[in-house]
C-alpha positions as CSV (number, residue, x, y, z in Angstrom):
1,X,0.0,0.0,0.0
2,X,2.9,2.2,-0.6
3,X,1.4,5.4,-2.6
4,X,3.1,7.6,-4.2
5,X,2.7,11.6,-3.1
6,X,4.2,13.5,-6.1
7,X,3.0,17.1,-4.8
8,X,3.5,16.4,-0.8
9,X,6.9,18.6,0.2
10,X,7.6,16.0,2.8
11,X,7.0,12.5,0.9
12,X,10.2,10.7,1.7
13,X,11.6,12.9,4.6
14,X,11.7,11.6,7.8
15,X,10.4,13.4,11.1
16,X,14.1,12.5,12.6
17,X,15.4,14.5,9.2
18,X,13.3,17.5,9.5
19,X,13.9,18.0,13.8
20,X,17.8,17.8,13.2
21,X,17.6,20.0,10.2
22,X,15.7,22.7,12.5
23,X,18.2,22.2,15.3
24,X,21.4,22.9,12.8
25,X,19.4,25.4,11.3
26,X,18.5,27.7,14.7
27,X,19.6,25.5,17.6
28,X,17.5,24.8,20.6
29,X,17.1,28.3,22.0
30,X,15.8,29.9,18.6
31,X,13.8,26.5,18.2
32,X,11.9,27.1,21.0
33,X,11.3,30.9,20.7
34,X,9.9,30.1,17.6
35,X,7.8,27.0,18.6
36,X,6.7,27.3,22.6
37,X,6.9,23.6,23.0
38,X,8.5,22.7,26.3
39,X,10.3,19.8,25.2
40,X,12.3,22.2,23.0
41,X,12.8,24.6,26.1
42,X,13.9,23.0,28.3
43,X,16.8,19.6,28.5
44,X,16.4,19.4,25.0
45,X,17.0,16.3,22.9
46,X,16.6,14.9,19.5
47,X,14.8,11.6,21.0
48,X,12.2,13.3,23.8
49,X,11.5,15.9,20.7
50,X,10.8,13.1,18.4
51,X,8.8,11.5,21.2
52,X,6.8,14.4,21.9
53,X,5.8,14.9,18.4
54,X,5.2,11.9,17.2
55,X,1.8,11.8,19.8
56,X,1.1,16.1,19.3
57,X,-0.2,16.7,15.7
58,X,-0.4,19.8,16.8
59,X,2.8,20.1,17.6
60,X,4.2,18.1,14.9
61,X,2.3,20.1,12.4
62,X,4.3,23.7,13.8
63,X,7.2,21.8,13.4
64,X,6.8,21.0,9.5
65,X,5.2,24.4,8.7
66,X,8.7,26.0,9.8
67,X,10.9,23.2,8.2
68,X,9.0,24.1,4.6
69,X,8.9,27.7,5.5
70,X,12.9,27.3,6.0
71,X,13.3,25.4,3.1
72,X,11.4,27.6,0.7
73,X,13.5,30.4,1.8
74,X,16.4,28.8,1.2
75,X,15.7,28.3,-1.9
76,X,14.6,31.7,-2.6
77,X,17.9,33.3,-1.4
78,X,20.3,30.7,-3.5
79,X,21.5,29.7,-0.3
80,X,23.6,26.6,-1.3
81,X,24.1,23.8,1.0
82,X,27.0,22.4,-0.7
83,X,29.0,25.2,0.0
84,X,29.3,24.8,3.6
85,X,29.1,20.5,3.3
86,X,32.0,18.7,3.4
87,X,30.4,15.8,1.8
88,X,29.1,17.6,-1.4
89,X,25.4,17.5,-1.0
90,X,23.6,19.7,-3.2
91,X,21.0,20.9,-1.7
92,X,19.1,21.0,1.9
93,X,16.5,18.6,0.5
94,X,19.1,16.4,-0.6
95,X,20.3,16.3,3.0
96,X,17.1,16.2,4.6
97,X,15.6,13.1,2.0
98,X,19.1,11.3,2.7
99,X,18.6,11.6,6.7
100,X,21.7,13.9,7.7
């Protein structure tokens, strides 16, 4: 039963992906300024996050908005995430759909 979802942003991209994109991308404190979630506030961690937001759909839904919100203005400003990668990756989808 494995569909395919050619027009979802997030087909393929784990919710593992997206949290450790966020946290390289702000870092905890700027995380949880921008989402008031209390598992990003305080003793923060990749595995209580993913926790968290695997039950909250609420939660887990803030959380997406602002990864494809950061994505989309990535693209928009040319930012290249190659140019900081030492393995080469093209771009931050190509990160994020490969899990790094």
């Amino acid at each position: 039963m494995n569909q395919s979802q050619p027009k979802n942003p997030l087909h393929g991209i784990t919710l593992k992906s997206i949290l450790e994109y966020l946290v390289a991308e702000y870092g905890w404190e700027r995380l949880g300024n921008r989402i008031n979630i209390r598992c990003f506030q305080y003793e923060p961690s990749i595995n209580s996050s993913l926790k968290f937001l695997r039950k909250t759909d609420w939660a887990r839904a803030k959380v997406e908005r602002l990864y494809l919100d950061s994505i989309s203005f990535d693209e928009r400003k040319g930012k290249n995430a190659s140019a900081g990668e030492p393995n080469g990756m093209r771009s931050v989808w190509d990160r994020a759909r490969r899990g790094e």
